[in-house]
VMD Tcl script that builds the backbone (N, CA, C; Angstrom):
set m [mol new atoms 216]
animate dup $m
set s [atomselect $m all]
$s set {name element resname resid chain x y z} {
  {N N UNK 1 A 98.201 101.330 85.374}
  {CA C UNK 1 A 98.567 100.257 84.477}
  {C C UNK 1 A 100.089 100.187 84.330}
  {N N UNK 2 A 100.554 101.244 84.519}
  {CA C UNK 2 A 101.671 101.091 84.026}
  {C C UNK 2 A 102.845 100.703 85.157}
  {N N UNK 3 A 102.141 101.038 86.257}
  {CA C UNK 3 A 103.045 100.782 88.268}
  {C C UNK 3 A 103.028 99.197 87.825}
  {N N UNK 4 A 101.850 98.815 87.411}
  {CA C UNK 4 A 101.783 96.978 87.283}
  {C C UNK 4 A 102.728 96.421 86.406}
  {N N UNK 5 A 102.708 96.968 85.733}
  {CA C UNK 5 A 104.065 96.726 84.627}
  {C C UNK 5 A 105.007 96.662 84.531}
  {N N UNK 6 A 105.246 97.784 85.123}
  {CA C UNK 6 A 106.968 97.805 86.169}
  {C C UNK 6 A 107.147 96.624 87.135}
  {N N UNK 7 A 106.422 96.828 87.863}
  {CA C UNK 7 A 106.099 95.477 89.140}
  {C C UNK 7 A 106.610 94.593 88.635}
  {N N UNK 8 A 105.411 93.826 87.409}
  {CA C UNK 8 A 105.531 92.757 86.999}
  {C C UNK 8 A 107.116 92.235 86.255}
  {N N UNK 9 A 107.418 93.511 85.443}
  {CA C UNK 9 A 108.993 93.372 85.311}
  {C C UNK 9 A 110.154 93.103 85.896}
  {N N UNK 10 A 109.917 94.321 87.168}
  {CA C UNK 10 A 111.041 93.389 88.292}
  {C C UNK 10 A 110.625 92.031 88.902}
  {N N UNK 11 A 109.430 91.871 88.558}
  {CA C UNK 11 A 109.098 89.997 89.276}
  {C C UNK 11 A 110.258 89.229 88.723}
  {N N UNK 12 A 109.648 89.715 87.428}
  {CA C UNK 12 A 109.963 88.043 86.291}
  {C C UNK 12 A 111.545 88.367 86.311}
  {N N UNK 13 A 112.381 89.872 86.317}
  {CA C UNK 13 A 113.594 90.085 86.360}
  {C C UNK 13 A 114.405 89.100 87.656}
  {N N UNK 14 A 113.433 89.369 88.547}
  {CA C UNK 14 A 114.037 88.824 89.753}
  {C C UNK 14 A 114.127 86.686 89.649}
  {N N UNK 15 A 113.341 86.591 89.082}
  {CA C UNK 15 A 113.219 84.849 89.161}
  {C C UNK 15 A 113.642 84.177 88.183}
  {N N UNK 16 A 114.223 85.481 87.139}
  {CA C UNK 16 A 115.217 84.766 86.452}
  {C C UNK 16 A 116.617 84.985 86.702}
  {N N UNK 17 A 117.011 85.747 87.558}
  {CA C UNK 17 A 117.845 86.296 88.256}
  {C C UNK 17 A 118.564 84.900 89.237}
  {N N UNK 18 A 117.204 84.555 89.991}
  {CA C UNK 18 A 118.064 83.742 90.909}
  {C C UNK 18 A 117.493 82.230 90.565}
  {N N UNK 19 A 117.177 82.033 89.481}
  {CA C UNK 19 A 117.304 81.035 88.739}
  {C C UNK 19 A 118.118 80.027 88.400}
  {N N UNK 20 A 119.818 80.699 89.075}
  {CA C UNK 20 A 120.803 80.600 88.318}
  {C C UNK 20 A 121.127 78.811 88.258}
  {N N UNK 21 A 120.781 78.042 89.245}
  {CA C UNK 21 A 120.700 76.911 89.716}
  {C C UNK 21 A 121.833 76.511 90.301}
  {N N UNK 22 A 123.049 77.041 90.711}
  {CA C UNK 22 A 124.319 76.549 91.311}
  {C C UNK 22 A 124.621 77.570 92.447}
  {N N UNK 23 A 125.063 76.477 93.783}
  {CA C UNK 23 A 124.993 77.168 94.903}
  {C C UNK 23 A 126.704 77.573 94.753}
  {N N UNK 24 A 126.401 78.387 95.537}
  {CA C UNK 24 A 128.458 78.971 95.905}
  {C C UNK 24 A 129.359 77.898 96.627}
  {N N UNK 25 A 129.991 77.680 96.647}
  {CA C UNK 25 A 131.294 76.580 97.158}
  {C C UNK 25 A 131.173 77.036 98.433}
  {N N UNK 26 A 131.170 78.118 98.621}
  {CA C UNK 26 A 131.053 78.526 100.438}
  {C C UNK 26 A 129.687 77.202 101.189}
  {N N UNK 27 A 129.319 77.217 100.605}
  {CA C UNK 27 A 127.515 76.508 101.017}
  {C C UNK 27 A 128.231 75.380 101.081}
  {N N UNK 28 A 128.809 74.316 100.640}
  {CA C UNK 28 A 128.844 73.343 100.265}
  {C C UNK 28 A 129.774 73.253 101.094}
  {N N UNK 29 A 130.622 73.801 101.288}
  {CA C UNK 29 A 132.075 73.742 102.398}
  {C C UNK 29 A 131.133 73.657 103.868}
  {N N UNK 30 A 130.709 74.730 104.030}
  {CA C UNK 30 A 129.964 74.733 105.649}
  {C C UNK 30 A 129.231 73.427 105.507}
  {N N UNK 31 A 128.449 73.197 104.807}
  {CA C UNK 31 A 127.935 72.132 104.793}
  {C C UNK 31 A 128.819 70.691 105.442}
  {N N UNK 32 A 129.672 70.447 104.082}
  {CA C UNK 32 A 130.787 69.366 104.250}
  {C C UNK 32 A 130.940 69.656 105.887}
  {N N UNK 33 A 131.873 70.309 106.448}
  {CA C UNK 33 A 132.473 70.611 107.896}
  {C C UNK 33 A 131.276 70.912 109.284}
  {N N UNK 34 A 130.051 70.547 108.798}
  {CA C UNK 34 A 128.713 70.844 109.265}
  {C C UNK 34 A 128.907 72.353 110.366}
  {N N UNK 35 A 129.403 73.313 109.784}
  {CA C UNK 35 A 129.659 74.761 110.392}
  {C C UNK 35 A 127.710 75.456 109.814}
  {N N UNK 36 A 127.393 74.294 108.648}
  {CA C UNK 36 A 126.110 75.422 108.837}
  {C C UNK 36 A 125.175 75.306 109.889}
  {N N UNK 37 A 125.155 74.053 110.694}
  {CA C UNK 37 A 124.025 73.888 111.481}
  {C C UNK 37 A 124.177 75.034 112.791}
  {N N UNK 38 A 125.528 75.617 112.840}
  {CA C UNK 38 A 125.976 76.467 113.757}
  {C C UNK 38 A 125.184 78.274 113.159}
  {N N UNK 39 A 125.518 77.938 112.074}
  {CA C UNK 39 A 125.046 79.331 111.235}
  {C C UNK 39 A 123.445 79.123 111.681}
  {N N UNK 40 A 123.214 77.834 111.051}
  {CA C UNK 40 A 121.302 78.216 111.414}
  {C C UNK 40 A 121.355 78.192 112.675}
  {N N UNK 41 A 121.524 77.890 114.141}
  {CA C UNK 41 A 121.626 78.199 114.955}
  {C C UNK 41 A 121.404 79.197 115.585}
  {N N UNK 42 A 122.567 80.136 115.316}
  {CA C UNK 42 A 122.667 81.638 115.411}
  {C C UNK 42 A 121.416 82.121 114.802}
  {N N UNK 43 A 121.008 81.984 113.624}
  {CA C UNK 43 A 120.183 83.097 112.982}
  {C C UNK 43 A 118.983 82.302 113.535}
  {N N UNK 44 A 118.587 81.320 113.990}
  {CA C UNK 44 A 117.275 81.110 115.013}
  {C C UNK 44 A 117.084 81.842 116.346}
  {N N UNK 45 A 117.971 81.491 116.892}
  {CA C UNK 45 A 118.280 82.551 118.016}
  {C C UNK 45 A 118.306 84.011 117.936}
  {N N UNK 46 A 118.794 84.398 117.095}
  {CA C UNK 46 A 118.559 86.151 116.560}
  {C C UNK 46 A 117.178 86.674 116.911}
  {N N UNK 47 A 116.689 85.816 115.483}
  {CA C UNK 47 A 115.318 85.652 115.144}
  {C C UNK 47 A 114.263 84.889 116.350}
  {N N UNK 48 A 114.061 84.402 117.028}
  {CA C UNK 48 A 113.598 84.601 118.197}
  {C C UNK 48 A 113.638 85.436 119.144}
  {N N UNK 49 A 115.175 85.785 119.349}
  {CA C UNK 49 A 114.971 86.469 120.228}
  {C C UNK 49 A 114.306 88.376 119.688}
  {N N UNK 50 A 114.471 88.228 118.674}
  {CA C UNK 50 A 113.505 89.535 118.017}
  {C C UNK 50 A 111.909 89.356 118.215}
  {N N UNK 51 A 111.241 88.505 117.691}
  {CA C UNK 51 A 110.030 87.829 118.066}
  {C C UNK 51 A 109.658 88.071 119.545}
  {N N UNK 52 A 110.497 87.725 120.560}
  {CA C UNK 52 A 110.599 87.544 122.002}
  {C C UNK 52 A 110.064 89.354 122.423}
  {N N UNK 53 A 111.330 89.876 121.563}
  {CA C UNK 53 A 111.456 91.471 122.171}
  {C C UNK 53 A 109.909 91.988 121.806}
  {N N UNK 54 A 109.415 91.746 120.304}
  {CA C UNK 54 A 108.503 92.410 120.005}
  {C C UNK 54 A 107.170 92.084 120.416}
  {N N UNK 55 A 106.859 90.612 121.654}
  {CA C UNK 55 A 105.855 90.128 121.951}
  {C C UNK 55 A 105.907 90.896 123.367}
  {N N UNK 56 A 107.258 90.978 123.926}
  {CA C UNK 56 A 107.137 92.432 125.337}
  {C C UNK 56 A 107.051 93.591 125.058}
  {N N UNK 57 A 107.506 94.186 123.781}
  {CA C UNK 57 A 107.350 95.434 123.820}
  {C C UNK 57 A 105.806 95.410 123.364}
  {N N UNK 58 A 105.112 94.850 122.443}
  {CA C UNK 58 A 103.460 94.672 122.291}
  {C C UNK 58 A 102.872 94.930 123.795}
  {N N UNK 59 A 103.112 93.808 124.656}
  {CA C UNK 59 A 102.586 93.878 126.081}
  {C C UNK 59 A 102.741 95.555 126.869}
  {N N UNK 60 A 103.961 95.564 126.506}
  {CA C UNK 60 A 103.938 96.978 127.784}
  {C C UNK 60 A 102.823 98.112 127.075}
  {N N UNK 61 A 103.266 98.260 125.332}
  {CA C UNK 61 A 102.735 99.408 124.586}
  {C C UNK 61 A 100.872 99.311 125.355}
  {N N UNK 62 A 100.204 97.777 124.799}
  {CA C UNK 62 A 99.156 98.042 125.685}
  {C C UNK 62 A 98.450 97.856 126.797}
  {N N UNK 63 A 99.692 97.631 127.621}
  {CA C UNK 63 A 99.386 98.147 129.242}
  {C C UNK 63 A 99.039 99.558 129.353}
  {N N UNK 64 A 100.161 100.638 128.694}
  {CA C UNK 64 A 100.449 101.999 128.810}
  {C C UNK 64 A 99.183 102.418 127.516}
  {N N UNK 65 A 98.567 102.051 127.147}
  {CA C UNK 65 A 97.138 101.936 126.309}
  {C C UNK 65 A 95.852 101.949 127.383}
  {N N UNK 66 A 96.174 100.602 127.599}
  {CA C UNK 66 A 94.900 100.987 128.780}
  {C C UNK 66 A 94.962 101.543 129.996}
  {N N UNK 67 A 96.107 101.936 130.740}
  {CA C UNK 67 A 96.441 103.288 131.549}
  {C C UNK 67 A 95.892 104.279 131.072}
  {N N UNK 68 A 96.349 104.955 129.566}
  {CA C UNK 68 A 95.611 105.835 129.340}
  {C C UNK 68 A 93.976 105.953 129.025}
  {N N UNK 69 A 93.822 104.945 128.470}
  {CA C UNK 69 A 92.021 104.906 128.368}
  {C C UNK 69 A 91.540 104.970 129.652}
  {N N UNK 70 A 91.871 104.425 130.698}
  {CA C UNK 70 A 91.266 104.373 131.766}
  {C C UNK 70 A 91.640 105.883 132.595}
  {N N UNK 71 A 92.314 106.470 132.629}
  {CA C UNK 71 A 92.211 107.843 132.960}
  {C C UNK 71 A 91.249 108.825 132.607}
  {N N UNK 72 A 91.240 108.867 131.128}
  {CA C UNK 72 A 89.986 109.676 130.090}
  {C C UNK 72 A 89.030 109.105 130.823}
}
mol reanalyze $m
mol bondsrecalc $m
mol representation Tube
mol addrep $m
């Protein structure tokens, strides 16, 4: 009862936290000079290409899975 409680405390701590309703001038600048579409850019590409890595490394892990089953 009491882990839930805590939990629930940092919830509501957290969403009033970023509640705050005003973005930073940085945001609004990239924006204006359209430098963010470059930012999301990048972090799509990151983020794919992580996705990418972890859909080959899945593949090899169970190749080298059923190598071993098939030996036993």
């Amino acid at each position: 009862m009491n882990k839930h409680f805590i939990s629930a405390l940092f919830f509501i701590s957290c969403l009033v936290s970023s509640a705050q309703g005003s973005q930073p001038a940085m945001a609004d600048d990239m924006r204006a000079d359209g430098k963010i579409y470059v930012v999301i850019g990048v972090l799509l590409i990151i983020f794919i290409s992580i996705i990418g890595f972890l859909v080959v490394l899945e593949r090899r892990i169970k190749k080298m899975e059923d190598k071993i089953k098939s030996k036993n």
